[in-house]
C-alpha positions in Angstrom: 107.1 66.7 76.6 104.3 69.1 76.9 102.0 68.8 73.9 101.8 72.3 71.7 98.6 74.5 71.3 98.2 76.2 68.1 94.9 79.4 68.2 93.2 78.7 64.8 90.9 81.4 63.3 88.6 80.8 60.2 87.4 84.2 60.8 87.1 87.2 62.5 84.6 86.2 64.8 85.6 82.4 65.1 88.8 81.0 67.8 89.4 77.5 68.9 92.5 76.4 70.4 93.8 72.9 69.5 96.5 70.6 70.0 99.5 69.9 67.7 98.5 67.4 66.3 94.9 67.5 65.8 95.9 70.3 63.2 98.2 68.2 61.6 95.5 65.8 61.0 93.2 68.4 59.7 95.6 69.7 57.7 97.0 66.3 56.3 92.9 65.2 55.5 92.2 68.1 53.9 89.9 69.8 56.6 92.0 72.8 56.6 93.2 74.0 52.7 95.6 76.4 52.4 93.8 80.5 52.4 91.3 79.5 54.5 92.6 79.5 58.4 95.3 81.8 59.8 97.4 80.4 63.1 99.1 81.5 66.2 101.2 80.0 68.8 104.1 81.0 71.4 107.3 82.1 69.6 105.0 83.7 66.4 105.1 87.7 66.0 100.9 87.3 65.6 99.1 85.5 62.9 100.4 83.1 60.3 98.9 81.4 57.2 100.0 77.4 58.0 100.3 76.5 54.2 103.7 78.7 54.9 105.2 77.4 57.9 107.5 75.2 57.5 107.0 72.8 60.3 103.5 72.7 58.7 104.0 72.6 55.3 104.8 68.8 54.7 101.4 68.1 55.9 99.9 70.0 53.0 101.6 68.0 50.6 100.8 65.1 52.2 97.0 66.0 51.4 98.4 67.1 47.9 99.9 63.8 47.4 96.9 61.4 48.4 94.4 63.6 46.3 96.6 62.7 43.0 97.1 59.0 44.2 93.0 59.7 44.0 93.1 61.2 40.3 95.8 58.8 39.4 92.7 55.7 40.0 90.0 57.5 38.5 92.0 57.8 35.4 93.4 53.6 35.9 89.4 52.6 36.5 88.7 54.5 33.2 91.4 52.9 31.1 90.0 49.3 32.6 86.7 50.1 31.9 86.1 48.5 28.5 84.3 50.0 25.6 80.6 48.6 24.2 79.8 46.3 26.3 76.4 45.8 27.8 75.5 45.0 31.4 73.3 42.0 31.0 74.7 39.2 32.9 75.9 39.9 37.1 77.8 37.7 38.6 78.2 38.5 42.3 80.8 36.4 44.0 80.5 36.8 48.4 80.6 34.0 50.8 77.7 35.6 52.4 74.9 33.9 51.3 72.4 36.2 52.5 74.1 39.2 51.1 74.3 37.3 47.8 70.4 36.8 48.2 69.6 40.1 48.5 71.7 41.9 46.0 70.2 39.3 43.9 67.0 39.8 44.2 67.8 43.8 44.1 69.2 43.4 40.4 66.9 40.9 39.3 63.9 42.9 39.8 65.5 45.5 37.6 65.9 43.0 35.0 69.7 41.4 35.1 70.2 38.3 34.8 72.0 37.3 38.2 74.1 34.3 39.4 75.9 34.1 42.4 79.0 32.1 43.9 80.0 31.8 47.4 83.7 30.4 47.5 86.2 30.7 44.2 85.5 27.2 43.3 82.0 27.8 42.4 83.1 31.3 41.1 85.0 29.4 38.5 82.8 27.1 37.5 80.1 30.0 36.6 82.7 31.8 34.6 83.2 29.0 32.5 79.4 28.3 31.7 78.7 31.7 31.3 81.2 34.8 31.0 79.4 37.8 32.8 79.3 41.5 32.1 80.0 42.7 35.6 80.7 40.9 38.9 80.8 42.0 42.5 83.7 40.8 43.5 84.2 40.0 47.6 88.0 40.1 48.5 87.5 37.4 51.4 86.7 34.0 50.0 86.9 30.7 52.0 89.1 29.2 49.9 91.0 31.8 47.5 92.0 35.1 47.6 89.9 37.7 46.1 92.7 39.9 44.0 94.0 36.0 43.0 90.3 35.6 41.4 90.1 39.2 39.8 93.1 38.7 38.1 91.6 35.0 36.6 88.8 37.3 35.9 90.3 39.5 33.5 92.2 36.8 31.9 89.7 34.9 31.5 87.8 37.9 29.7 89.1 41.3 30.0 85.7 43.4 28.8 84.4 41.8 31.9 83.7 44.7 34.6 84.7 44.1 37.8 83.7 46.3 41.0 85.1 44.9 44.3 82.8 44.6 47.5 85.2 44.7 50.4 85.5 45.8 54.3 89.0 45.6 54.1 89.4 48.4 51.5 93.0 50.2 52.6 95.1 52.1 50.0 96.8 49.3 48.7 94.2 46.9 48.5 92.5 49.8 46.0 95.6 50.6 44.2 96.3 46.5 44.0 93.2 46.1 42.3 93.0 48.8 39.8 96.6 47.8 38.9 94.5 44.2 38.2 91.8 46.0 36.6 88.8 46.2 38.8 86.9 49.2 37.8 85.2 50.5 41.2 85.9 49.5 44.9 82.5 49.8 46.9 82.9 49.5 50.7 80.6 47.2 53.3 78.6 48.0 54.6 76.8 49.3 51.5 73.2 50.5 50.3 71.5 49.0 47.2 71.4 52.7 46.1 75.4 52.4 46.2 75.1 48.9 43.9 73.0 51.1 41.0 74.5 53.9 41.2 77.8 51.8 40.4 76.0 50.2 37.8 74.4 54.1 36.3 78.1 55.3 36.5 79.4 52.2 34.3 76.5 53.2 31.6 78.0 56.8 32.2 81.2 55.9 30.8 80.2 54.2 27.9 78.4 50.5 29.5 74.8 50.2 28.3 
């Protein structure tokens, strides 16, 4: 079946030609929004406005529908973020040593006072001597998983903040562990600039 070719102008002095779906995609991620391309292929009388074609229009609300599955855990993270509670004590919990190291050192120069745990055993046994503030939480532990240990987390003590580090961050992962009651989800590779400006948006929203 031969593939369809759709002429795509954003304006009057701009023409590309691309394939099917390749303007699906654009369409379904958001990189074309309805008023701002017009479209023409074989079988049109001229140009058309995508957003009303109706071979086209399910894509629009498929960008529709992930931007309010977007708003939906903003608005989760805000109800889990609890109120009056300052950041004093970090606990980050990674089996990567090294990582655990640095972000460490990162947060402790900035005045935090910082533990860290490399498998859910040891993760426990610092939550019990001493409940922290926040933790950065890793969602692949050697011996637990990661969701299994926010949920102890919050049980454990629910003002606690909680803002997964994870390279396995797909939609339901992130909508798992809002649902649990993790505040942000920060993806790896990340920038110590990403870590404080987690940490600035928590004071933002009422952590000091």
């Amino acid at each position: 079946m031969a593939e369809i070719r759709w002429d795509i102008k954003r304006s009057a002095d701009i023409y590309r030609q691309i394939l099917d779906a390749r303007l699906k995609f654009w369409i379904s991620t958001g990189k074309i929004k309805p008023g701002e391309v017009v479209v023409w292929r074989s079988g049109f009388s001229g140009w058309r406005r995508p957003e009303e074609l109706e071979e086209l229009i399910p894509y629009f609300r498929r960008y529709e529908k992930g931007q309010l599955r977007k708003l939906k855990r903003r608005k989760l993270a805000r109800k889990a973020l609890p109120e009056k509670t300052q950041i004093k004590n970090i606990l980050i919990i990674d089996d990567e040593k090294d990582l655990c190291q640095l972000l460490g050192d990162t947060l402790s120069s900035r005045g935090y006072n910082v533990e860290s745990a490399n498998t859910r055993r040891e993760a426990m046994s610092s939550l019990k001597s001493r409940l922290p503030d926040l933790v950065f939480l890793d969602l692949k532990l050697p011996d637990g998983d990661g969701l299994r240990l926010l949920s102890c987390i919050k049980k454990i003590n629910p003002s606690t903040a909680v803002n997964i580090i994870s390279a396995y961050g797909t939609e339901e992962v992130r909508d798992e562990a809002k649902k649990l009651g993790a505040y942000g989800f920060i993806d790896k590779p990340f920038s110590e600039e990403t870590i404080l400006r987690s940490i600035r948006e928590l004071r933002k929203m009422g952590i000091s």
